[in-house]
N, C-alpha and C positions, 0 to 999 in steps of 0.2 A: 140752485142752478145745476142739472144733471151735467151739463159740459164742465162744469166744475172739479176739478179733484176736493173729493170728500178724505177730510184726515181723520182715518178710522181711531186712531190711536187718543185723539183729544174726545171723542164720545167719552159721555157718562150711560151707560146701556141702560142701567136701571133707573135714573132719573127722567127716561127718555121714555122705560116703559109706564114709569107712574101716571107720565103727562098724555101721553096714549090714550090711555083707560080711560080719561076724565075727559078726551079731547071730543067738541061735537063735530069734528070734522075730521072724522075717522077717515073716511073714502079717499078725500084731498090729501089726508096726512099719508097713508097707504102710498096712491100714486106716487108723491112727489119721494118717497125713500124705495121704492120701486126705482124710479126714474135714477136715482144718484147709483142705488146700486148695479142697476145693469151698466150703467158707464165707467161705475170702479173694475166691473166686472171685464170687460172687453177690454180695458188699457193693460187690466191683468194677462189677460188672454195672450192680447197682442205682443206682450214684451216675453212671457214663458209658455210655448202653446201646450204642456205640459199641466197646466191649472185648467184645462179646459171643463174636466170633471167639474168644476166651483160653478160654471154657466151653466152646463145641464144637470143640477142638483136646483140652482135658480128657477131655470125653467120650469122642471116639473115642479116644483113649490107653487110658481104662477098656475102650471095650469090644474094642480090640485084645487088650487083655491077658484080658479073660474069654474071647476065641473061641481063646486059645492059642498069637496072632502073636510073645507076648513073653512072658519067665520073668519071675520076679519081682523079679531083678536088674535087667534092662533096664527095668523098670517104674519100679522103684526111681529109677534114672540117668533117665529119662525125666520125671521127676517133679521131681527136684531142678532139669534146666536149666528148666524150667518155672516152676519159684520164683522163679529168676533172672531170668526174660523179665518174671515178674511185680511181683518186686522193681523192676527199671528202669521199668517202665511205671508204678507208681507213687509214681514221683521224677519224671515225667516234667514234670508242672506247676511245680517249682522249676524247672527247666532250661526252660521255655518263660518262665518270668515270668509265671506267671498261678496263681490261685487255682483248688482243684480245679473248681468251680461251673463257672470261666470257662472252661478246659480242656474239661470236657463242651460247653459251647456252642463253643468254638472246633472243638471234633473232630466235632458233627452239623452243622456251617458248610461242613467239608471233608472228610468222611468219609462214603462218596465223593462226589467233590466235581471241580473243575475243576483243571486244573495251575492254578497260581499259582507267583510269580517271589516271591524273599525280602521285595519289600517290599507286594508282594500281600497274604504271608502275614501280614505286619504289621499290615495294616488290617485285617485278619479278628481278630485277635487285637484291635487296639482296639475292632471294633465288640464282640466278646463282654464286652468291659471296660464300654464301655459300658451293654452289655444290663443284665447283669447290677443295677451300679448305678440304672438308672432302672427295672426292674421292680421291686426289692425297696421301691420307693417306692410303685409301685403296686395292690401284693399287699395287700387289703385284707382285713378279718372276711369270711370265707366269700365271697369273690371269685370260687368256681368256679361255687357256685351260683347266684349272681346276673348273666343275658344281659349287663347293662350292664359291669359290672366283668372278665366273660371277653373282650367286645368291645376295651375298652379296653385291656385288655391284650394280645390280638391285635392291635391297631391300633399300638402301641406296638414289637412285634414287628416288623412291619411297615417302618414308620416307620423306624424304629434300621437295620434291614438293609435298605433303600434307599438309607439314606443312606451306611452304613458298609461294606457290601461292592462289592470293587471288581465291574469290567465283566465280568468273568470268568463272573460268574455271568448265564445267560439267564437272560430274565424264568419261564420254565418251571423252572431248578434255583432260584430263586429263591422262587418259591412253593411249591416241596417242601420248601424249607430254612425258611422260614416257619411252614410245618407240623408239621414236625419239631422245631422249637425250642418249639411254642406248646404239642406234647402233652409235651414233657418239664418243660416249668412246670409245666402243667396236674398231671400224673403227683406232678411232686418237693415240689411248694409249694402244702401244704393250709392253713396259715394263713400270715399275717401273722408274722417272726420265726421260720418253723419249717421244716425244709425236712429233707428225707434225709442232705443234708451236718451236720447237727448233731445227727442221728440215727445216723449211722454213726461 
């Protein structure tokens, strides 16, 4: 079922690709893990728009394989390590210590972004810790609609990443990253309590 969340992490890869090779229903099998994966692929999208790279790496695989650059074995293998890239990428917020929320704001903080030294990267990671925690205080009833309450929460945005990101960032990537953090609120968090991550 593509609507379905596929849990990459319980895949066997190589068992999958033995059954593959042997299967006569290459074409149908093809589709239907096409299909699961462009759905992993867009919930991914939707929650860090930062991964968007993983859909047009998809993409051009798909349309590799319709202009003829690849059989439907190579499509196949080409599709499974792609699971795998996918699978790690979303473990990747345990392995950083941060919640997926905080991850999206830590990866549009530094994707792309300024080199930073490990403990650079630390302070970027507490300020999305932060963010996080003080916007969901301030996300009120229909917040987007109302100048004062989007100001305030701009301002808050603001506020947080002056104080919490280090030097690294000019006052110009600074204000990009401002921007970018304030339309992915704006985008993820229509009410109060409700956001895309409780949706996905």
């Amino acid at each position: 079922d593509p609507g379905k969340p596929l849990d990459l992490s319980r895949i066997d890869f190589e068992a999958l690709a033995k059954k593959f090779k042997n299967s006569p229903r290459k074409q149908t099998d093809i589709e239907r893990l096409k299909a699961q994966i462009k759905a992993r692929l867009e919930r991914m999208v939707r929650l860090n728009p930062t991964r968007a790279d993983y859909l047009e790496k998809f993409n051009a695989l798909i349309e590799s394989y319709n202009s003829g650059s690849r059989n439907v074995q190579q499509l196949y293998e080409e599709l499974l390590r792609m699971m795998k890239e996918m699978s790690a990428e979303e473990q990747r917020h345990v392995r950083e210590n941060l919640s997926e929320e905080e991850l999206t704001i830590f990866d549009l903080l530094t994707r792309p972004g300024p080199e930073l030294s490990k403990a650079e990267e630390e302070a970027v990671k507490h300020a999305a810790k932060d963010l996080i925690a003080t916007l969901k205080a301030l996300l009120t009833l229909d917040w987007r609609e109302r100048n004062e309450a989007r100001a305030r929460v701009r301002l808050a945005i603001e506020d947080l990443l002056d104080k919490g990101l280090p030097r690294a960032y000019t006052p110009e990537l600074y204000q990009q990253k401002c921007g970018r953090v304030f339309d992915h609120i704006f985008q993820g968090y229509s009410q109060p309590g409700t956001s895309i991550y409780g949706q996905a």
